[in-house]
PDB file with SEQRES, HELIX, SHEET and CRYST1 records, atoms N, CA, C and O in Angstrom:
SEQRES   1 A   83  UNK UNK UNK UNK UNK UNK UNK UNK UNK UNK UNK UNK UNK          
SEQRES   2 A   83  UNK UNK UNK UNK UNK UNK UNK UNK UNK UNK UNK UNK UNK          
SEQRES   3 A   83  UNK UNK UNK UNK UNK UNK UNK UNK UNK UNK UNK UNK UNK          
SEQRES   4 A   83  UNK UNK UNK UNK UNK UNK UNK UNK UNK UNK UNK UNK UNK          
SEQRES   5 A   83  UNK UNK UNK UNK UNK UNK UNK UNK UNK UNK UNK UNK UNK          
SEQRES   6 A   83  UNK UNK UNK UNK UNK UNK UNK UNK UNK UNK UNK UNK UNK          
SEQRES   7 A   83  UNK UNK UNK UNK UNK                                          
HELIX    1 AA1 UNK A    3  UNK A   23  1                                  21    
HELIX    2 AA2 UNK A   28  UNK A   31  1                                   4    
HELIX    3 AA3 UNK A   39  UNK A   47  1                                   9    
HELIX    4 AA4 UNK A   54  UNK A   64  1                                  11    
SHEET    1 AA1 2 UNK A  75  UNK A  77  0                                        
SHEET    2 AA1 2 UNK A  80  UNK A  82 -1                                        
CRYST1    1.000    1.000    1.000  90.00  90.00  90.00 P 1           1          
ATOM      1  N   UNK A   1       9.966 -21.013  -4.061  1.00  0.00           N  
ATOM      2  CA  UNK A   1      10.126 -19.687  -3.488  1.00  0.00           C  
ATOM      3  C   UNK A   1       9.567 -19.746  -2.077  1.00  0.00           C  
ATOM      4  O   UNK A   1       8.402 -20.073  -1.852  1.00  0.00           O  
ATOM      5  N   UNK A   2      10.233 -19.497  -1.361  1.00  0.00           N  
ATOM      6  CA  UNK A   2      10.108 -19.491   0.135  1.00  0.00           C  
ATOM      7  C   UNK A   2       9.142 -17.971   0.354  1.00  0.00           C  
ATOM      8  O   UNK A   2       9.185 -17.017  -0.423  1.00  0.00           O  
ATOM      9  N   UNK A   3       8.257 -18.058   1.665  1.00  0.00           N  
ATOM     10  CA  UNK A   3       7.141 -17.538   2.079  1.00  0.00           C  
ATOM     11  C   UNK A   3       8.186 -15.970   2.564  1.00  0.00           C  
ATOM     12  O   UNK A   3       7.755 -14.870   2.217  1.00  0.00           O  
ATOM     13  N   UNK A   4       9.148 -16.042   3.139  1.00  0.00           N  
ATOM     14  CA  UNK A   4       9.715 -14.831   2.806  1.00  0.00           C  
ATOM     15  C   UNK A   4      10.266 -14.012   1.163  1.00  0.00           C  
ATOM     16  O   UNK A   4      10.265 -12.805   0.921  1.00  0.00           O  
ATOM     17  N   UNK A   5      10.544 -14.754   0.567  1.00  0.00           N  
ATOM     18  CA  UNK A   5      11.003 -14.577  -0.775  1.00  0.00           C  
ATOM     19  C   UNK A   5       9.459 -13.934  -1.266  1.00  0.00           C  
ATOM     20  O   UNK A   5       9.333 -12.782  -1.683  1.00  0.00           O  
ATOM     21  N   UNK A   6       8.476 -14.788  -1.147  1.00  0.00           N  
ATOM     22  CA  UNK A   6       7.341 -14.023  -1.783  1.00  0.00           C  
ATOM     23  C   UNK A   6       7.101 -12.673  -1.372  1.00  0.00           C  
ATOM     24  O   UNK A   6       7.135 -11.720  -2.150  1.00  0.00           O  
ATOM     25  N   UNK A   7       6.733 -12.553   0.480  1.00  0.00           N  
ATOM     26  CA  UNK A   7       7.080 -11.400   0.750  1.00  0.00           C  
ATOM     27  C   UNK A   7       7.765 -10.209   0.313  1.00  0.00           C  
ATOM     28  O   UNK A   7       7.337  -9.087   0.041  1.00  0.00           O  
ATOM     29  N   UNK A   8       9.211 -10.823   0.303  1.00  0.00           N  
ATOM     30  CA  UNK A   8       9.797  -9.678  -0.761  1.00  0.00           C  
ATOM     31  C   UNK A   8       9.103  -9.170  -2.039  1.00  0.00           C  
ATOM     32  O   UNK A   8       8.880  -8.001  -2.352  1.00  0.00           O  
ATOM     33  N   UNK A   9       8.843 -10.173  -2.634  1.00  0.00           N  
ATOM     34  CA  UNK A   9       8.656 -10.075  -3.652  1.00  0.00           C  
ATOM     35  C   UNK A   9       7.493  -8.983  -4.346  1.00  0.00           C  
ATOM     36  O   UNK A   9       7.503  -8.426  -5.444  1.00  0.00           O  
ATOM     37  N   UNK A  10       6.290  -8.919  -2.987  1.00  0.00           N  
ATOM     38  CA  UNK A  10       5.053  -8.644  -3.147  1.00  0.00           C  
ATOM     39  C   UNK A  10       5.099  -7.268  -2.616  1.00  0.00           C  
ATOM     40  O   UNK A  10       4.124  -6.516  -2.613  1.00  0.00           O  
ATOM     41  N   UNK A  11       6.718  -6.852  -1.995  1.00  0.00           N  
ATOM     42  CA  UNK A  11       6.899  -5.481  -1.617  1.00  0.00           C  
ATOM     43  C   UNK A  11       7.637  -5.039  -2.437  1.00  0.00           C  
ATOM     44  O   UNK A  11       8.120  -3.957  -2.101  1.00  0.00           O  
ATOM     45  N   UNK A  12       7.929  -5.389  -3.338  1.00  0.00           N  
ATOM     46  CA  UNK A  12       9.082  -4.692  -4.539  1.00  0.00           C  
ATOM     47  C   UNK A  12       8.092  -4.240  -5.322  1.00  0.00           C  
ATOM     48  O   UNK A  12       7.938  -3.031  -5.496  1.00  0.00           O  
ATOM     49  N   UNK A  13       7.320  -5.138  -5.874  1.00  0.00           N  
ATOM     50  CA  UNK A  13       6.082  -4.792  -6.849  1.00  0.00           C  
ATOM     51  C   UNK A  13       5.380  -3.403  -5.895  1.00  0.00           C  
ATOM     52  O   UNK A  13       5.505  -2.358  -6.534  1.00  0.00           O  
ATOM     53  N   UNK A  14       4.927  -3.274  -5.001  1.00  0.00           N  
ATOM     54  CA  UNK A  14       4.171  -2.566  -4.078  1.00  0.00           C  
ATOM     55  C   UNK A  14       4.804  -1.222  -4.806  1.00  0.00           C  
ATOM     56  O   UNK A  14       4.265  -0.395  -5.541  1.00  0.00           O  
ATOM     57  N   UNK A  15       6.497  -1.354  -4.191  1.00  0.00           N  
ATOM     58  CA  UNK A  15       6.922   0.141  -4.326  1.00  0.00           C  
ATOM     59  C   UNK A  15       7.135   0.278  -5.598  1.00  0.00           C  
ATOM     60  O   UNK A  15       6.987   1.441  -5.973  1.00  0.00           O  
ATOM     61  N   UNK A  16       7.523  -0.709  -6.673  1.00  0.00           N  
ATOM     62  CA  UNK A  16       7.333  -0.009  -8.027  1.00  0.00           C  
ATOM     63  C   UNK A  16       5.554   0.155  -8.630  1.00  0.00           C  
ATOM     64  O   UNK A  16       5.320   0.423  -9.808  1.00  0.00           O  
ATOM     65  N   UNK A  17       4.982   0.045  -8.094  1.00  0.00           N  
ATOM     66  CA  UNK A  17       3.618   0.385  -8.580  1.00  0.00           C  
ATOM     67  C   UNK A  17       3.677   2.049  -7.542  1.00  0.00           C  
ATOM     68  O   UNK A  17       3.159   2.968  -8.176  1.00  0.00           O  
ATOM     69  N   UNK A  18       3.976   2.284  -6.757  1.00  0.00           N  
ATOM     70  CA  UNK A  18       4.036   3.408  -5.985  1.00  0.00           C  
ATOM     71  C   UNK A  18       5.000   4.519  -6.965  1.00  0.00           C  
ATOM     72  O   UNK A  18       4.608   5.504  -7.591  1.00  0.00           O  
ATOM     73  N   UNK A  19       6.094   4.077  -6.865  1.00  0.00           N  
ATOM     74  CA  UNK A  19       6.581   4.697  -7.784  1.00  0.00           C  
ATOM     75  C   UNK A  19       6.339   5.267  -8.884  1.00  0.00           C  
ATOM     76  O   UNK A  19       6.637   6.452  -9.030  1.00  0.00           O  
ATOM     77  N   UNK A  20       5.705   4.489  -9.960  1.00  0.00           N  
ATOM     78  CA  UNK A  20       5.024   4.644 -11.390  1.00  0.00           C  
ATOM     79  C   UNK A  20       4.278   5.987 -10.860  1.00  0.00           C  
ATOM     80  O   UNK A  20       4.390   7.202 -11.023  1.00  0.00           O  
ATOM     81  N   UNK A  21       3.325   4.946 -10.021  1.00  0.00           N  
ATOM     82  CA  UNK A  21       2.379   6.046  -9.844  1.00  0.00           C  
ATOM     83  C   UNK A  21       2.367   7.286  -9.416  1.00  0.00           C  
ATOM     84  O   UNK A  21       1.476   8.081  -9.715  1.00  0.00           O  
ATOM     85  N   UNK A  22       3.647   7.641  -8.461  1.00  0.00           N  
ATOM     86  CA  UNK A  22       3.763   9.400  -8.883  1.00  0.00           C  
ATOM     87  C   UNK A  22       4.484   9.728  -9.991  1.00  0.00           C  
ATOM     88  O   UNK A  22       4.420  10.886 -10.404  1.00  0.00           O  
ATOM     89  N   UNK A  23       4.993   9.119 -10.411  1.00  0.00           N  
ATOM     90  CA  UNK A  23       6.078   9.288 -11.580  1.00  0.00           C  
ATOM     91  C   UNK A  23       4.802   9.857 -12.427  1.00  0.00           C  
ATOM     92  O   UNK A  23       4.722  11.008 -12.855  1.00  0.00           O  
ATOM     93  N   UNK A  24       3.991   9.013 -12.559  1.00  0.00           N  
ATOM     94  CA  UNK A  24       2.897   9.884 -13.976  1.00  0.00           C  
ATOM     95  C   UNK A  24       1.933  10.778 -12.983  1.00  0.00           C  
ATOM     96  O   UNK A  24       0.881  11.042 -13.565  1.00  0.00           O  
ATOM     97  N   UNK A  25       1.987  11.283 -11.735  1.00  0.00           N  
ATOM     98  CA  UNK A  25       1.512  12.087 -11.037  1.00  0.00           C  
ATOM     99  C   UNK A  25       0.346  11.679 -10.579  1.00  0.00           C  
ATOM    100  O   UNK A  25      -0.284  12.515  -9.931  1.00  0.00           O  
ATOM    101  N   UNK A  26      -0.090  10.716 -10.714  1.00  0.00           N  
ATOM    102  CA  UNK A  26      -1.498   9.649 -10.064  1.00  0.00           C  
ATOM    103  C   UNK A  26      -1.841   9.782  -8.633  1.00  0.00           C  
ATOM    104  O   UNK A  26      -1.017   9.168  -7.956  1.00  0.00           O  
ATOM    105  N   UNK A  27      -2.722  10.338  -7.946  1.00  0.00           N  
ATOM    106  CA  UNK A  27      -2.745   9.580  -6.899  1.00  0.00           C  
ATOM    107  C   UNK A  27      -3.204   8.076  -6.606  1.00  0.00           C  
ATOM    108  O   UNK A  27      -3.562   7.317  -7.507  1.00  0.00           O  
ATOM    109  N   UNK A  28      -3.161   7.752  -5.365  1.00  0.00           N  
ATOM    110  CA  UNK A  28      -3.815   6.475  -5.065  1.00  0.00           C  
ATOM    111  C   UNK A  28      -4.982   6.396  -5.781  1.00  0.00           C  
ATOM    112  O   UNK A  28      -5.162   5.674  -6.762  1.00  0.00           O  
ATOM    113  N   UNK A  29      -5.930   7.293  -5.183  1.00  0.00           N  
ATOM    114  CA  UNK A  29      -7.538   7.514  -5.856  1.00  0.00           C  
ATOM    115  C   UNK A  29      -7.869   7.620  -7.150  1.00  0.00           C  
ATOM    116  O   UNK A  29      -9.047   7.513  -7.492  1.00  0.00           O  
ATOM    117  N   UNK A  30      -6.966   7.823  -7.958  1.00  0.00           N  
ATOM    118  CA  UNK A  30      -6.776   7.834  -9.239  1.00  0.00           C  
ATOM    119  C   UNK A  30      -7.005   6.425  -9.576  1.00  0.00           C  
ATOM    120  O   UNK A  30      -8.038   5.856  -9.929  1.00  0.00           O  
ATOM    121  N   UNK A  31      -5.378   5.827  -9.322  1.00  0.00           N  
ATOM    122  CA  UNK A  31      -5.127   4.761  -9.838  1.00  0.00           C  
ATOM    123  C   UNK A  31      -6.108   3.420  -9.292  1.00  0.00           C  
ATOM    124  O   UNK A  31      -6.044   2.213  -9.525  1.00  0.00           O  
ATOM    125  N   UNK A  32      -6.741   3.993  -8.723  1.00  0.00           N  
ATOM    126  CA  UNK A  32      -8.337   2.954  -7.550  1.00  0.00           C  
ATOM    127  C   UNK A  32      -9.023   3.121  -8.834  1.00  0.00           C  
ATOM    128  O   UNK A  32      -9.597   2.165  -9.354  1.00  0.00           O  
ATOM    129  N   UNK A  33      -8.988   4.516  -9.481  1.00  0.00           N  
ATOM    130  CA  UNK A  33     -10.370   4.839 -10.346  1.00  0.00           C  
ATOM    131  C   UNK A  33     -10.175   4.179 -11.802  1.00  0.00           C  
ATOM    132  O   UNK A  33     -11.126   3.948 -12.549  1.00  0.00           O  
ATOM    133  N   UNK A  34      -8.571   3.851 -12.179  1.00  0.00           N  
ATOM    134  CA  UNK A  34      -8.140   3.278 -13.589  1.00  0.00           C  
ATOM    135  C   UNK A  34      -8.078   1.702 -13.551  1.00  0.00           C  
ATOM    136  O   UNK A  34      -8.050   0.975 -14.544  1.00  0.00           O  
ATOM    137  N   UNK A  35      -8.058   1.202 -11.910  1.00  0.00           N  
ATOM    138  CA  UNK A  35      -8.429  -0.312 -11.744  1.00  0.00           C  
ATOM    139  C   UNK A  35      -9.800  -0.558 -11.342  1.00  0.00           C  
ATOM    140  O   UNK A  35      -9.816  -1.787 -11.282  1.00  0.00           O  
ATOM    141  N   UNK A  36     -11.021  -0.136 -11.014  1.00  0.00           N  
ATOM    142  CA  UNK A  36     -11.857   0.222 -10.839  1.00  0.00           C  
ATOM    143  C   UNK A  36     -11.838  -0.873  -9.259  1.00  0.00           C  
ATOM    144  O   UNK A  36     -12.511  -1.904  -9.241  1.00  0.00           O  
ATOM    145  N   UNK A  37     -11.155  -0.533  -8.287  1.00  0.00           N  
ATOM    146  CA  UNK A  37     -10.702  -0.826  -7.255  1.00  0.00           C  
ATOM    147  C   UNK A  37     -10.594   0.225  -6.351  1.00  0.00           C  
ATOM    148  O   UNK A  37     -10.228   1.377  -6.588  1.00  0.00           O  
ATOM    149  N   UNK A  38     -11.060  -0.432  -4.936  1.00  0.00           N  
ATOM    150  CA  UNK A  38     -10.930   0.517  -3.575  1.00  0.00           C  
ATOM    151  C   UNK A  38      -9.582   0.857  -3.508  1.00  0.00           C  
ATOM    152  O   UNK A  38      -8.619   0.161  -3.831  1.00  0.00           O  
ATOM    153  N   UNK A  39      -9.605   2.552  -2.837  1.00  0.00           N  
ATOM    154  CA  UNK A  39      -8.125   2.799  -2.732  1.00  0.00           C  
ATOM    155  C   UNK A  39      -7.719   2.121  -1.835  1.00  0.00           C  
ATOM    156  O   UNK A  39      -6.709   1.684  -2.388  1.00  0.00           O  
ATOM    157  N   UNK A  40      -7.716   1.571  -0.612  1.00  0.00           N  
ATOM    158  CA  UNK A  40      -7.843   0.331  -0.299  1.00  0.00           C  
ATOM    159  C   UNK A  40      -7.165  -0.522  -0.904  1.00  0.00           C  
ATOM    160  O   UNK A  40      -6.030  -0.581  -0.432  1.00  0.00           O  
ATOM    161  N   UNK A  41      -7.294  -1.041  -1.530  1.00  0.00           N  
ATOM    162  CA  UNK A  41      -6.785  -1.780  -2.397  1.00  0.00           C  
ATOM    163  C   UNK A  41      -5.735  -1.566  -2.673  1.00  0.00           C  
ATOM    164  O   UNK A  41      -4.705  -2.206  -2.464  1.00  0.00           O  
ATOM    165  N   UNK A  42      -5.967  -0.383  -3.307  1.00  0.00           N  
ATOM    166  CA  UNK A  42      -4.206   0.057  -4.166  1.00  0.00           C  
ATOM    167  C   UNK A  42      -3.243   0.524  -2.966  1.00  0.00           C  
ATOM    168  O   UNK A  42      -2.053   0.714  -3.219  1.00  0.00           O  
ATOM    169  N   UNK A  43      -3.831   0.748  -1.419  1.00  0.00           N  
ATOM    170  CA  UNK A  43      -3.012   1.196  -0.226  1.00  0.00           C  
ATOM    171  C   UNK A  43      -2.557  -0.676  -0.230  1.00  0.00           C  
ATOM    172  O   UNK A  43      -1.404  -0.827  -0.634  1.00  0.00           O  
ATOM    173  N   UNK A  44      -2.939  -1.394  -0.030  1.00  0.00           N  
ATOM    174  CA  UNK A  44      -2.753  -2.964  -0.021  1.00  0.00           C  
ATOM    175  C   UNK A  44      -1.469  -3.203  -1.295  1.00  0.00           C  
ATOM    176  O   UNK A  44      -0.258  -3.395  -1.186  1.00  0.00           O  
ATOM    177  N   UNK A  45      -2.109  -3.123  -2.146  1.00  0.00           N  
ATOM    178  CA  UNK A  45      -0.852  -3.313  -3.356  1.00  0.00           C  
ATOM    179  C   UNK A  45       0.775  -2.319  -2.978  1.00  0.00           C  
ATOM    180  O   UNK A  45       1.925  -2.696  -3.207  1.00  0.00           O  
ATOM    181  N   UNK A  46       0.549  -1.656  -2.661  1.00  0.00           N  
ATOM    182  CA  UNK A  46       2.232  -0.157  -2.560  1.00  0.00           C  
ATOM    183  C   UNK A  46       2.268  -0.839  -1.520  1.00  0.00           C  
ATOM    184  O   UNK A  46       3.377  -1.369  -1.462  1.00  0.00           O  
ATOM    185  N   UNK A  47       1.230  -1.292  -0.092  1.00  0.00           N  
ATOM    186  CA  UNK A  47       2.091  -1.765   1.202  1.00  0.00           C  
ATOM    187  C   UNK A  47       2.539  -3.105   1.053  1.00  0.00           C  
ATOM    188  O   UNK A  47       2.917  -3.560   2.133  1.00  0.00           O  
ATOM    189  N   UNK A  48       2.658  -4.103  -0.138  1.00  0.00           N  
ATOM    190  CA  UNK A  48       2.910  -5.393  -0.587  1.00  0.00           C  
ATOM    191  C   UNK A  48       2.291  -6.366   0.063  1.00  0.00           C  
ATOM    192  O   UNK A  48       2.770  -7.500   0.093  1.00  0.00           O  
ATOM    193  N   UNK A  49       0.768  -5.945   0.869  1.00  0.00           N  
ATOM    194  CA  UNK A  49       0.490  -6.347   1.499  1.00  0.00           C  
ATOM    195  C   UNK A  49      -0.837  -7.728   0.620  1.00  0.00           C  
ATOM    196  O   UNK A  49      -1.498  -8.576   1.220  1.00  0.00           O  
ATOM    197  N   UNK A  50      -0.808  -7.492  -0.700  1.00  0.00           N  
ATOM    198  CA  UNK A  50      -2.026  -7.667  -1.292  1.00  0.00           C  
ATOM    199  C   UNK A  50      -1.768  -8.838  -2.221  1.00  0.00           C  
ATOM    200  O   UNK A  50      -1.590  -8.407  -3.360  1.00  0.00           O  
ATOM    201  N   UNK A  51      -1.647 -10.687  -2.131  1.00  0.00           N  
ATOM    202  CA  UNK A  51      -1.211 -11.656  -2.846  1.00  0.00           C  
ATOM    203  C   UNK A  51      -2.170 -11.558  -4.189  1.00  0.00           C  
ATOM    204  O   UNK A  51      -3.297 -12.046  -4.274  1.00  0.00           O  
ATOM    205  N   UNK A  52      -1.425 -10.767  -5.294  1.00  0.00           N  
ATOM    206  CA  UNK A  52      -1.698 -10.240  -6.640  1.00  0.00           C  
ATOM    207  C   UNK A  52      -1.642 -11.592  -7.172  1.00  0.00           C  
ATOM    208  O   UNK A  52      -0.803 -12.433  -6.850  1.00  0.00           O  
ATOM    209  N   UNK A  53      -2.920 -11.804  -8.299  1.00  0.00           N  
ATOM    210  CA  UNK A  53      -3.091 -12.757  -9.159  1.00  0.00           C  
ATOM    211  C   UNK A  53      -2.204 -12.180 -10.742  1.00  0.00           C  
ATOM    212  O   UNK A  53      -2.027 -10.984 -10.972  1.00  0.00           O  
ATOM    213  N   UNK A  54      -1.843 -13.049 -11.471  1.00  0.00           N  
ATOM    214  CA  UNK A  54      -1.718 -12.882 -12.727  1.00  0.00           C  
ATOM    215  C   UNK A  54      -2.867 -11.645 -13.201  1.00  0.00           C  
ATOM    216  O   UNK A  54      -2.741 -10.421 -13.155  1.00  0.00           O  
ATOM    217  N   UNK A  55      -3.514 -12.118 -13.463  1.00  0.00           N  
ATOM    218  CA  UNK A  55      -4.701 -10.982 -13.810  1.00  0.00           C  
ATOM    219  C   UNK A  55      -4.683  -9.753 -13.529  1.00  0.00           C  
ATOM    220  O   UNK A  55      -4.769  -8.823 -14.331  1.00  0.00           O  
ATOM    221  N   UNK A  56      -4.488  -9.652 -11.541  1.00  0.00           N  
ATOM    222  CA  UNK A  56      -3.974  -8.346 -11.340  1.00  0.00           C  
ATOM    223  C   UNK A  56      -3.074  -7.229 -11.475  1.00  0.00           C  
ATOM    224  O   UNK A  56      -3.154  -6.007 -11.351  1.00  0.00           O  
ATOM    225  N   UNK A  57      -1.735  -8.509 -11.923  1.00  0.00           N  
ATOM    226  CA  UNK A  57      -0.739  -8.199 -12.403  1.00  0.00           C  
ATOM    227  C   UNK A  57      -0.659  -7.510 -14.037  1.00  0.00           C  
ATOM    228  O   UNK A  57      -0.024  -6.525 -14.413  1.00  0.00           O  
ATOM    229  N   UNK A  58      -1.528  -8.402 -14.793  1.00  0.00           N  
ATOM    230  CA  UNK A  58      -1.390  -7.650 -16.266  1.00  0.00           C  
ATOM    231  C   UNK A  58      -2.406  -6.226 -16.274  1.00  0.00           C  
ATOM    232  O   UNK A  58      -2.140  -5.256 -16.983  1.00  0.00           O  
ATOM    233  N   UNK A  59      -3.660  -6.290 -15.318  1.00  0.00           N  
ATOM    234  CA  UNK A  59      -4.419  -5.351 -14.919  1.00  0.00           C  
ATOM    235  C   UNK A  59      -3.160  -4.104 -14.974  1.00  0.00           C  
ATOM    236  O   UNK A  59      -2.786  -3.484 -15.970  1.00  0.00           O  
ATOM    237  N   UNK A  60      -2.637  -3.973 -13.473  1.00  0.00           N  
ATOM    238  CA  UNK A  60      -1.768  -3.067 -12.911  1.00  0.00           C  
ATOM    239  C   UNK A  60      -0.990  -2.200 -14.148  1.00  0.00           C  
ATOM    240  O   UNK A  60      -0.820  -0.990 -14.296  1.00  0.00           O  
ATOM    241  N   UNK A  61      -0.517  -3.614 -15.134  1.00  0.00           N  
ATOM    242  CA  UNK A  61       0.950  -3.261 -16.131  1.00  0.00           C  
ATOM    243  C   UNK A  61      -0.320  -2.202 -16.949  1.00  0.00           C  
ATOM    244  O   UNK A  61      -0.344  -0.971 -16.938  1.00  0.00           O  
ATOM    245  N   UNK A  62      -1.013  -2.862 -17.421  1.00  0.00           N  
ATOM    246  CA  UNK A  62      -2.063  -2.111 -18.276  1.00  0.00           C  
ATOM    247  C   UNK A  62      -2.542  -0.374 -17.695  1.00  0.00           C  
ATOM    248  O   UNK A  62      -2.583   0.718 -18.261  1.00  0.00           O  
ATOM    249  N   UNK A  63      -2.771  -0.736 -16.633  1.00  0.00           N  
ATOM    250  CA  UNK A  63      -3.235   1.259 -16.194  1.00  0.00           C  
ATOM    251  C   UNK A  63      -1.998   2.171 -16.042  1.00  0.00           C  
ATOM    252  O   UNK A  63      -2.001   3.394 -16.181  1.00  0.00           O  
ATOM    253  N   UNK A  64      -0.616   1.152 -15.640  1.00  0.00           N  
ATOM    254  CA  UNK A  64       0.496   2.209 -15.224  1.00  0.00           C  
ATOM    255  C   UNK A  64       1.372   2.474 -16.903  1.00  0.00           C  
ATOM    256  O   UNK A  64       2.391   3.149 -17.050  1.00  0.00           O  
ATOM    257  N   UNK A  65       0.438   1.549 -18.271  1.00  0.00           N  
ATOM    258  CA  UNK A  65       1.114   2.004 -19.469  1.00  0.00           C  
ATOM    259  C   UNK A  65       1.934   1.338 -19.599  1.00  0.00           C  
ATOM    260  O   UNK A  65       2.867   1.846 -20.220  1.00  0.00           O  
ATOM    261  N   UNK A  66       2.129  -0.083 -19.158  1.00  0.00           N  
ATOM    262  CA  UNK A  66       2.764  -1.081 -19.275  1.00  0.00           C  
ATOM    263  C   UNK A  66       3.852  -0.970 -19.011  1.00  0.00           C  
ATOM    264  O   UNK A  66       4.738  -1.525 -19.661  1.00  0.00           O  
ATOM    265  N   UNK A  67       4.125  -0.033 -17.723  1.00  0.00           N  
ATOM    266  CA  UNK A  67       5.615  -0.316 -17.256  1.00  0.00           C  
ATOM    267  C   UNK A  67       6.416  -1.302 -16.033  1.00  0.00           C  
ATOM    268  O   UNK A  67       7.512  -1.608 -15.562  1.00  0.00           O  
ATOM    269  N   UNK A  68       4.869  -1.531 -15.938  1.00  0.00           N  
ATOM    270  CA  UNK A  68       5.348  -2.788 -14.246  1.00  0.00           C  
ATOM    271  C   UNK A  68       6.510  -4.129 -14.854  1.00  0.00           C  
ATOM    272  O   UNK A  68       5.895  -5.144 -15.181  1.00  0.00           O  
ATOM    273  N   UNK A  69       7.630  -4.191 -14.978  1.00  0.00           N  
ATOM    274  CA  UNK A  69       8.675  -4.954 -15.236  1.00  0.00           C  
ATOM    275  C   UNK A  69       8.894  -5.986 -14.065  1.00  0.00           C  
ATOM    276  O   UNK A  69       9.327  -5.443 -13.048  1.00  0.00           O  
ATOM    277  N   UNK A  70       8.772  -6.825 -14.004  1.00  0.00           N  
ATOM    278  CA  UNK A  70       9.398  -8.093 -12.862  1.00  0.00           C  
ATOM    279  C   UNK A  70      10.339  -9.035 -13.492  1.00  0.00           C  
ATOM    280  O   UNK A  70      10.341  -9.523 -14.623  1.00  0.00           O  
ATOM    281  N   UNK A  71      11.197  -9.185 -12.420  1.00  0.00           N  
ATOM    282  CA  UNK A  71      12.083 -10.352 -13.093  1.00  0.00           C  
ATOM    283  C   UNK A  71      11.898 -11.275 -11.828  1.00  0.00           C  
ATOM    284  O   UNK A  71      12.477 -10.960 -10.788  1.00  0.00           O  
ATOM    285  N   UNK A  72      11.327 -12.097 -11.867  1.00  0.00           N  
ATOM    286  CA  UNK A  72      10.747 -13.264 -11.438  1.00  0.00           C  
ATOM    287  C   UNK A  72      11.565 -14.796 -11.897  1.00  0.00           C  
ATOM    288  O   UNK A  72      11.339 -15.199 -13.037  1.00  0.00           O  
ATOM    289  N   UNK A  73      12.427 -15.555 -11.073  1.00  0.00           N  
ATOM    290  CA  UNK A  73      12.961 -16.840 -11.398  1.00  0.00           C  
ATOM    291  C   UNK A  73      12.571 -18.025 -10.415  1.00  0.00           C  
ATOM    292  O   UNK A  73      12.901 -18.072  -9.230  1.00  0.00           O  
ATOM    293  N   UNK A  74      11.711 -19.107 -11.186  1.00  0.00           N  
ATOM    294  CA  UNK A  74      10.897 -19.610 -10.529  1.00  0.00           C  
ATOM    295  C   UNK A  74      10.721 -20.937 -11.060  1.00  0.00           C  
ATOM    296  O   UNK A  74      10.185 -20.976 -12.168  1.00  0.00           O  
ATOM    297  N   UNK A  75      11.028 -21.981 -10.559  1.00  0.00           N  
ATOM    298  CA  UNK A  75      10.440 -23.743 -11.182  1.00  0.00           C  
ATOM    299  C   UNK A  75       9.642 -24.185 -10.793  1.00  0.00           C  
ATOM    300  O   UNK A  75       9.747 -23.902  -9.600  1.00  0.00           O  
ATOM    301  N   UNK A  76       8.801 -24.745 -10.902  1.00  0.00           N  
ATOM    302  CA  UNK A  76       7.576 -24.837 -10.593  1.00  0.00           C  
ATOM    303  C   UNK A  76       7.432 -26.435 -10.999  1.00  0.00           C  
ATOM    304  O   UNK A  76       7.459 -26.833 -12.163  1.00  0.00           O  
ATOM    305  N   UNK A  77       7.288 -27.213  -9.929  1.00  0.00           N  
ATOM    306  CA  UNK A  77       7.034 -28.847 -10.525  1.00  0.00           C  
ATOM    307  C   UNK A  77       6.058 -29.516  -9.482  1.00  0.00           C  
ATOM    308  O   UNK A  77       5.844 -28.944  -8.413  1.00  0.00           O  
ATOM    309  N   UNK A  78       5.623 -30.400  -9.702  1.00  0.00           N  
ATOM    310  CA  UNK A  78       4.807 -31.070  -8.783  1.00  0.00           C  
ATOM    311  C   UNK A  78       3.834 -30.605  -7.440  1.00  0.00           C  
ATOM    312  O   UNK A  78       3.434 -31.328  -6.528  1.00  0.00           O  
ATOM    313  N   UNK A  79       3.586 -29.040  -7.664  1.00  0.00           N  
ATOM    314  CA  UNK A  79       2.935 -28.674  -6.520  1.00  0.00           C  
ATOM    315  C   UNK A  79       4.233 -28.281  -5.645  1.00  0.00           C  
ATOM    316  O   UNK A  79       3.971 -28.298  -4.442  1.00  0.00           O  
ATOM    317  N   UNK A  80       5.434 -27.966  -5.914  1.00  0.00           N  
ATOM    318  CA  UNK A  80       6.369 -27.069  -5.422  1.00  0.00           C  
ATOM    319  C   UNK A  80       6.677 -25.983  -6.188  1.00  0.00           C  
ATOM    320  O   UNK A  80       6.055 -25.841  -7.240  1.00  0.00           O  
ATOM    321  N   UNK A  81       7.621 -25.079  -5.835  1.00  0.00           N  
ATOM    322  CA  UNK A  81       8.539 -23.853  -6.293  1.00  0.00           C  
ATOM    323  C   UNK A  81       9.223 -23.953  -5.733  1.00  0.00           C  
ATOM    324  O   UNK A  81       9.196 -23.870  -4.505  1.00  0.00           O  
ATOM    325  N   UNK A  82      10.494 -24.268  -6.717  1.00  0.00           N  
ATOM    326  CA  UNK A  82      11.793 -24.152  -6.316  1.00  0.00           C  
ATOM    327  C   UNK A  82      12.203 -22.759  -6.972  1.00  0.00           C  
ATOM    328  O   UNK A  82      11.708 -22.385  -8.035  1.00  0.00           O  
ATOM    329  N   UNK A  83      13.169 -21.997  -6.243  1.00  0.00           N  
ATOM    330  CA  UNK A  83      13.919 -21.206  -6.870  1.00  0.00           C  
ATOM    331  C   UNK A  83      15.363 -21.436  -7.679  1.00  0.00           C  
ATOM    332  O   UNK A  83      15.921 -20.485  -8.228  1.00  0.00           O  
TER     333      UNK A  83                                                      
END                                                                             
């Protein structure tokens, strides 16, 4: 996966975590307070600005009620990613 591809990638997640989150009427400060994270933070995550670990990722799925969905296609061999 190419360094733009991630990009994308890390802004799609952004706006569907943005999304969710008014969808269940959350603000930012909220959803800072259900990850126990600076809003900051969660302004970093919606601006895709924020290289999310696994962890953060099942974190996120977990406070928004497990709706964060990715479809992610990815090979992974020798210290590359191919798409």
């Amino acid at each position: 996966m190419s360094e733009s591809n991630t990009d994308d990638l890390l802004r799609e997640i952004g706006r569907r975590v943005a999304s969710i989150r008014r969808e269940r009427g959350w603000t930012q400060d909220r959803l800072a307070t259900e990850l126990a994270v600076s809003v900051k933070y969660v302004q970093r995550i919606e601006g895709g600005r924020e290289n999310l670990t696994v962890r953060s990722l099942v974190k996120l799925a977990d406070a928004l009620g497990g709706q964060l969905q990715l479809d992610i296609e990815t090979n992974v061999t020798a210290g590359s990613v191919q798409p």
